[in-house]
C-alpha positions as CSV (number, residue, x, y, z in Angstrom):
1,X,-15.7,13.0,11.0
2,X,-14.0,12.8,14.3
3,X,-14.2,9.3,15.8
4,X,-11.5,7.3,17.7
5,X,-8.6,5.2,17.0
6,X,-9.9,2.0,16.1
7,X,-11.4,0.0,13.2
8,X,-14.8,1.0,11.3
9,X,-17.6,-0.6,8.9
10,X,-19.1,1.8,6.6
11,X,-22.4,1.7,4.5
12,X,-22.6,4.1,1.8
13,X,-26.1,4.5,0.1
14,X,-25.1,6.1,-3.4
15,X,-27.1,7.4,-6.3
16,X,-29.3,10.3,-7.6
17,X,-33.0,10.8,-8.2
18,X,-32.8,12.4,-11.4
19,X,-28.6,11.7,-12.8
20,X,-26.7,8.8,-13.5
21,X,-23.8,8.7,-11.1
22,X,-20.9,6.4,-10.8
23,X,-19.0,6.6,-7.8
24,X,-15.2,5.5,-6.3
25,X,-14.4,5.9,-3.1
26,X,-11.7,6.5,-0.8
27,X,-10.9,6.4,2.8
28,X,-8.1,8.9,5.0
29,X,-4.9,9.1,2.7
30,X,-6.3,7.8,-0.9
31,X,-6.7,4.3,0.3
32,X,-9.0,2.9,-2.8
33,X,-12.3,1.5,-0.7
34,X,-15.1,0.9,-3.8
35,X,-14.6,0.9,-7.4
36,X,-16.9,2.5,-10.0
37,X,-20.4,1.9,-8.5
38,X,-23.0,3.1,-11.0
39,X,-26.8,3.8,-10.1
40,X,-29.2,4.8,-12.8
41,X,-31.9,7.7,-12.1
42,X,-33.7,7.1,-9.1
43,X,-31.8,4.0,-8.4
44,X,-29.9,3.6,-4.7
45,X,-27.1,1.2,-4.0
46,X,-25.7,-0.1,-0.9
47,X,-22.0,-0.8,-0.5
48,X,-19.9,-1.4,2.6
49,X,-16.2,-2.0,3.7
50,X,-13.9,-1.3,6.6
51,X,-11.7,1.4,7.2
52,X,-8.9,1.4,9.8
53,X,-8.8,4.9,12.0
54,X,-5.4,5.4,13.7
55,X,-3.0,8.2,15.3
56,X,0.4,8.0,16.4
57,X,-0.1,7.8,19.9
58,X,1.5,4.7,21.7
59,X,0.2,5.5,25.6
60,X,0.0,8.9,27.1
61,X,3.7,9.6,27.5
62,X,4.7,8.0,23.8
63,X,4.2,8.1,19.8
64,X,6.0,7.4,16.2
65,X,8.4,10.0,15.8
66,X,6.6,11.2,13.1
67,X,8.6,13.3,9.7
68,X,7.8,17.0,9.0
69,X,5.6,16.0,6.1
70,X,3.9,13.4,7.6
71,X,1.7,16.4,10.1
72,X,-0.6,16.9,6.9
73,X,-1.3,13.5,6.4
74,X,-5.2,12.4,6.2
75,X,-4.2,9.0,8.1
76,X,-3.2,11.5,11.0
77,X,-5.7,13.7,12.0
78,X,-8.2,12.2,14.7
79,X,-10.8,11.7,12.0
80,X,-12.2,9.6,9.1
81,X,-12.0,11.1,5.7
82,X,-13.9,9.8,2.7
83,X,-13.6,11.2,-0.6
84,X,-16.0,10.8,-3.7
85,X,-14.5,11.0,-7.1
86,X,-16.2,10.0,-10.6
87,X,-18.8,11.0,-13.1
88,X,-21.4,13.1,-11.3
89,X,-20.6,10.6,-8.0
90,X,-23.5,10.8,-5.6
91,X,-24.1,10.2,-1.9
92,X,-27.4,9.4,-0.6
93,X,-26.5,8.6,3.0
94,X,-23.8,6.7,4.8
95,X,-23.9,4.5,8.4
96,X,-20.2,4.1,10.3
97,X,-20.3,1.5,12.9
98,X,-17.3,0.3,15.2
99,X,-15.8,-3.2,13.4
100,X,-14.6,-5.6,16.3
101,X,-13.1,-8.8,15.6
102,X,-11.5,-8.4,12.6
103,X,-8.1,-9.8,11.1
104,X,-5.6,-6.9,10.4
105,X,-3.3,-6.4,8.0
106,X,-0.5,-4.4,9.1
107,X,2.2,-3.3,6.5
108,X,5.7,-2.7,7.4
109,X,7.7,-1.0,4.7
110,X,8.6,2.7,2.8
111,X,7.5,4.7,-0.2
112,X,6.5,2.1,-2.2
113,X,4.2,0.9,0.5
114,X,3.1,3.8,1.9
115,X,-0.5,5.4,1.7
116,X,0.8,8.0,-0.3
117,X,-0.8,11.4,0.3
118,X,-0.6,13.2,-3.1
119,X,-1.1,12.6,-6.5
120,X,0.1,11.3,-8.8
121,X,1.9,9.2,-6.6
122,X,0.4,5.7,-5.4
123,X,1.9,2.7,-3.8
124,X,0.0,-0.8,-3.5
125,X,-0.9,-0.5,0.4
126,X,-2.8,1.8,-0.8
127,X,-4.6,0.1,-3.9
128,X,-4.8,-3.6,-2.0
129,X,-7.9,-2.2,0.5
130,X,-10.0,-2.7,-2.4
131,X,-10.1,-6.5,-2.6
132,X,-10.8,-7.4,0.8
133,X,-14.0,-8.5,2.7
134,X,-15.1,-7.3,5.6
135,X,-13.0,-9.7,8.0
136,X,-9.6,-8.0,7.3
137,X,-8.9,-4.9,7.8
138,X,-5.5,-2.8,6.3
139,X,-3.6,-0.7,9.1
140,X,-0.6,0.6,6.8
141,X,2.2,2.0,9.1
142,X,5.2,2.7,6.1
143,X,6.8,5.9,5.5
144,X,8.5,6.7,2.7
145,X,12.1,6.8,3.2
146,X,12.0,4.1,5.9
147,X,14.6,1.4,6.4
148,X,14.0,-1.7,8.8
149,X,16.3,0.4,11.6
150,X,14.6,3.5,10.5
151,X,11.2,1.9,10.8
152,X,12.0,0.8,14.2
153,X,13.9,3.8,16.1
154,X,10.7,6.0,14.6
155,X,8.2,4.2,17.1
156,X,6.4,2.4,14.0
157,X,6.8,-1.2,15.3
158,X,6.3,-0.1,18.5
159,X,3.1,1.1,17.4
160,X,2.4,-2.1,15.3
161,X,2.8,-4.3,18.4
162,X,0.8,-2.1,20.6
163,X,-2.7,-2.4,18.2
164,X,-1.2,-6.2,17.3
165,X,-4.0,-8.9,18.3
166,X,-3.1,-12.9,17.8
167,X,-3.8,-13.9,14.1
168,X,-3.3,-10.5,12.6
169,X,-0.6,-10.2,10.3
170,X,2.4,-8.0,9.6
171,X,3.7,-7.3,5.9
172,X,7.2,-6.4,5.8
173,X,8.7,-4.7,2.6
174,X,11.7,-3.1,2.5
175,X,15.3,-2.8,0.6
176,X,14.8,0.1,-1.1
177,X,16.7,2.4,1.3
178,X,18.0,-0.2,3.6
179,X,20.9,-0.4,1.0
180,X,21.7,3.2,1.1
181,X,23.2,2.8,4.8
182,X,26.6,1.8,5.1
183,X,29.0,1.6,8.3
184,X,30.7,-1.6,10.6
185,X,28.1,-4.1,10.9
186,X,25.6,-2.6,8.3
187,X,24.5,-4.7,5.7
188,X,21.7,-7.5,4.2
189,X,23.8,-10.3,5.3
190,X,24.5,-8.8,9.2
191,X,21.8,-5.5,10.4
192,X,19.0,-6.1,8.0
193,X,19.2,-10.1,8.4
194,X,19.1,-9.6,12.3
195,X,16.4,-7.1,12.2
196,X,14.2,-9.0,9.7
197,X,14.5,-11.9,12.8
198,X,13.7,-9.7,15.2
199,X,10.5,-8.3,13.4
200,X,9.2,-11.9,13.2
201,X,10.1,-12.7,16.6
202,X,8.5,-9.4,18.2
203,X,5.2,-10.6,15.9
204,X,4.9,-14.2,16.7
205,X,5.2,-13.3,20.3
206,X,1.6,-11.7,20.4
207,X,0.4,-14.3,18.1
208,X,1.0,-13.0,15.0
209,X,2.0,-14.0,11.6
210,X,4.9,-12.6,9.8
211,X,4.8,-12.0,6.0
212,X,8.1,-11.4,4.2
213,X,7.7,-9.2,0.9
214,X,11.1,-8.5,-1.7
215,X,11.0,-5.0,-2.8
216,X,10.2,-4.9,-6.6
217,X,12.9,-3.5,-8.7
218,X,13.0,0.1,-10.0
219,X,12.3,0.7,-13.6
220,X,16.1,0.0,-14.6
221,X,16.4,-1.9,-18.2
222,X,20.2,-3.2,-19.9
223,X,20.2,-2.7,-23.6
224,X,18.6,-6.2,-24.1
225,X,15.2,-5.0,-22.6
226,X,16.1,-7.1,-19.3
227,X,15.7,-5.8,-15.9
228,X,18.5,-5.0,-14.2
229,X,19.0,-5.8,-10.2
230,X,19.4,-2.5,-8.2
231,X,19.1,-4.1,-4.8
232,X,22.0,-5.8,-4.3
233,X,21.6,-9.4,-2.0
234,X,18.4,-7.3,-0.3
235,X,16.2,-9.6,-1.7
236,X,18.3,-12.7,-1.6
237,X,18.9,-12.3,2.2
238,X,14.9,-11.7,2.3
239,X,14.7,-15.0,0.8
240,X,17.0,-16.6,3.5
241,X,15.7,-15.7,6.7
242,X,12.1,-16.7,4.9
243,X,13.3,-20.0,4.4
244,X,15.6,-20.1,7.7
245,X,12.8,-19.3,10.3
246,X,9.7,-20.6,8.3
247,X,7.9,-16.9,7.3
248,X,5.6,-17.0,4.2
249,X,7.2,-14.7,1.3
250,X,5.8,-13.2,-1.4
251,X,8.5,-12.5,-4.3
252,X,7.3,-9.4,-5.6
253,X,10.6,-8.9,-6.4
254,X,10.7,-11.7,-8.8
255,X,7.5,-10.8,-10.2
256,X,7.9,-7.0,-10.7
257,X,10.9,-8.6,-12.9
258,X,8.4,-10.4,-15.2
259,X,5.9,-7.6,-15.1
260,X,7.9,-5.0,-16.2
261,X,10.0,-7.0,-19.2
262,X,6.6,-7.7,-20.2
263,X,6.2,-4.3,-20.2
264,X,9.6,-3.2,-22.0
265,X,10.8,-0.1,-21.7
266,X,8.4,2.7,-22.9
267,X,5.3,0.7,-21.9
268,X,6.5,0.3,-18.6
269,X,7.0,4.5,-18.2
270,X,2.6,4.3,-18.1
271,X,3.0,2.5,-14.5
272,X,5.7,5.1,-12.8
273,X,5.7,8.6,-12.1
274,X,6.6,10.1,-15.7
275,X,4.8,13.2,-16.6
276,X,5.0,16.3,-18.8
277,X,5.1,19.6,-17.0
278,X,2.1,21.1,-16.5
279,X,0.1,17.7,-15.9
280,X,-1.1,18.5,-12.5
281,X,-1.6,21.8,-10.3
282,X,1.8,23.8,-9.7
283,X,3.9,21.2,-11.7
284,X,6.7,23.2,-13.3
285,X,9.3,20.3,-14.8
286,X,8.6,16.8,-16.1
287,X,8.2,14.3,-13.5
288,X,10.7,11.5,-13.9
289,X,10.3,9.3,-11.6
290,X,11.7,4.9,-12.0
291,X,11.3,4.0,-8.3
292,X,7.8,5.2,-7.4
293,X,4.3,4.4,-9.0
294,X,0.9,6.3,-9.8
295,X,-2.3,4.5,-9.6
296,X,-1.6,2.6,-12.2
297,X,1.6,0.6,-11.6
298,X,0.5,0.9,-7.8
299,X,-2.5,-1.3,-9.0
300,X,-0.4,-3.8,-10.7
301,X,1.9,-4.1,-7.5
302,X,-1.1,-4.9,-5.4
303,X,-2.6,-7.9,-8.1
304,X,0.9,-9.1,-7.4
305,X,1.0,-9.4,-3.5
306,X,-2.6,-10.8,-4.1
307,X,-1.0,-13.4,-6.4
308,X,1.7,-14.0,-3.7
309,X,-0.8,-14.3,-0.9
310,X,-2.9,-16.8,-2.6
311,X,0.3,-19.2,-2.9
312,X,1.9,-18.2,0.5
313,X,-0.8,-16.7,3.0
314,X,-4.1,-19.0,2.3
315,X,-6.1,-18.6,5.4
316,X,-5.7,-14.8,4.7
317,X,-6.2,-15.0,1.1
318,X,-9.6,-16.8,1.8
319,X,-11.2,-13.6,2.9
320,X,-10.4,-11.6,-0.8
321,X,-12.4,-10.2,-2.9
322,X,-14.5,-12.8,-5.1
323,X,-13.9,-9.6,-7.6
324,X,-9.8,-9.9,-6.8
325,X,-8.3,-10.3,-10.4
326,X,-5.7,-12.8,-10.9
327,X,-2.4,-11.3,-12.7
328,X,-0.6,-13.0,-15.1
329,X,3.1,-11.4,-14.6
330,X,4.3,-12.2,-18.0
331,X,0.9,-10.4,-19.6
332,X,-0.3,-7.9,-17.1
333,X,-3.2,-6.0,-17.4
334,X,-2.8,-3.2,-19.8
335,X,-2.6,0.7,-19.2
336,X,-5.1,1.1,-22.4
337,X,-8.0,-1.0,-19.8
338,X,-6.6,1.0,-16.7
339,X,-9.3,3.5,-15.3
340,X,-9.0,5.6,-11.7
341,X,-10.5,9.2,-11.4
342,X,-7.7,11.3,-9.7
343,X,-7.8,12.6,-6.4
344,X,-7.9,15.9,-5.7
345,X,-4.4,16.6,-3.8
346,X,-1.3,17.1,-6.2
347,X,2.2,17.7,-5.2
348,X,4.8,17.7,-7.8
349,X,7.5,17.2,-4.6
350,X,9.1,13.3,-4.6
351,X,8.7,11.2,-2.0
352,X,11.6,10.4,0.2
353,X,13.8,7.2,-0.6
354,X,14.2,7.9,-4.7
């Protein structure tokens, strides 16, 4: 459907007058909006939620620098997408009306933030739309292969700013490539510290409210079963300039360390991007993947920045989900309970920034 930049409430009537149906639902590029609603035969039900609509136009004369791939994205187009997965999933009707007023969340950050595009790739922007009422709204601006520079000289926190009303809030997540850069004056103590400042300054000068996210580690175990730290002081120097100019954090760093030694090694393969060949459409070789997540894992990142904004964000965390669950890192919910019908898109190509 073609409708205009902006934000949007949508009411879908689901069921069948002769079939059971269970439905899931999700909005422009897979972000998860309703979970498993089942109607018996003849039965309708009514759910809503709120969908953010975006391009990558700034003004007339300016937009994100946008990557080759990023042209087929859903989240690009000029329109709403919907997609309806799940056993026999029925629409009856469906209402879109314009949402004004509304608390965004915007997310700062790369792959493993990104809406990604294609399964069987997932990242918890993506998965976190699902426990939310209708007074916040999710506007996810990562890319994958995005640094803090990167992010910026692309037009993305430009953009941010732009749509940025006072009491929205901004997610930033990165590390992940940020430590790939090198050259004079390049580095978590020096660029990324001073970037990471000007971030929060650029948001608190609309009126807006910073978040600071760690990355979580990549799947990367010692022979003891213990995680071992691929980020070098990324996360540490996160941790400073949290504590140095008063910016809520949420340690998913810290917690992805838990999660995944609960996990152990082979468990822990169930929530990343490992698959035979042959699993999905035009896959040739086995996916390998210990940086990026399918729905899975994705789900478990996003039960963690729930977690994190219950302790560290309250007055946003007050509009979640009565439905949100609450994780326990050191027993997370396991794969065996785990159930997502998969979208239709495949790619077997990585995402940038493994």
């Amino acid at each position: 459907m073609n409708l205009p930049e902006g934000n949007y409430l949508i009411t879908i009537y689901s069921g069948h007058p002769h079939l059971k149906s269970s439905l899931t639902v999700k909005a422009e590029s897979r972000r998860w909006m309703l979970e498993d609603i089942v109607t018996q035969p003849g039965e309708i039900a009514e759910n809503s939620f709120v969908v953010n609509v975006r391009t990558p136009y700034i003004s007339d004369m300016d937009s994100i620098r946008r990557k080759p791939r990023e042209y087929d994205y859903l989240n690009w187009d000029k329109k709403l997408t919907l997609e309806f997965t799940g056993i026999n999933p029925s629409v009856y009707g469906l209402k879109i009306k314009p949402q004004n007023d509304i608390t965004t969340m915007f997310l700062a950050g790369n792959s493993t933030v990104v809406d990604q595009e294609y399964e069987p790739y997932a990242s918890w922007g993506q998965m976190i739309t699902r426990y939310f009422d209708q007074n916040v709204v999710v506007a996810n601006y990562a890319e994958s292969g995005e640094s803090l520079s990167s992010f910026k000289s692309a037009g993305r926190l430009k953009k941010i700013l732009s749509e940025m009303n006072s009491g929205d809030y901004l997610f930033i997540e990165f590390g992940h490539n940020d430590q790939k850069q090198s050259g004079e004056g390049v580095g978590p103590w020096t660029s990324f510290t001073d970037l990471l400042k000007e971030f929060i300054e650029e948001t608190r000068n609309i009126g807006g409210n910073p978040v600071l996210v760690t990355p979580m580690h990549r799947r990367v175990f010692d022979e003891n079963g213990g995680v071992v730290a691929t980020h070098d002081d990324y996360p540490d120097a996160m941790r400073v300039v949290a504590k140095t100019e008063n910016v809520p954090l949420i340690d998913l760093n810290l917690m992805s360390k838990s999660v995944y030694e609960a996990w152990g090694s082979n468990e822990s393969k169930k929530a990343f991007v490992h698959y035979p060949a042959g699993t999905f459409p035009g896959q040739q070789n086995d996916l390998r993947d210990n940086t990026h997540f399918n729905n899975y894992g994705a789900w478990i990142m996003a039960l963690c920045i729930i977690k994190g904004m219950r302790e560290s964000t309250p007055l946003l965390a007050q509009f979640l989900a009565a439905d949100a669950p609450m994780i326990d890192t050191n027993a997370p919910f396991p794969y065996s309970n785990w159930t997502m019908p998969h979208s239709f898109r495949t790619t077997a190509e990585k995402p940038d920034g493994n």
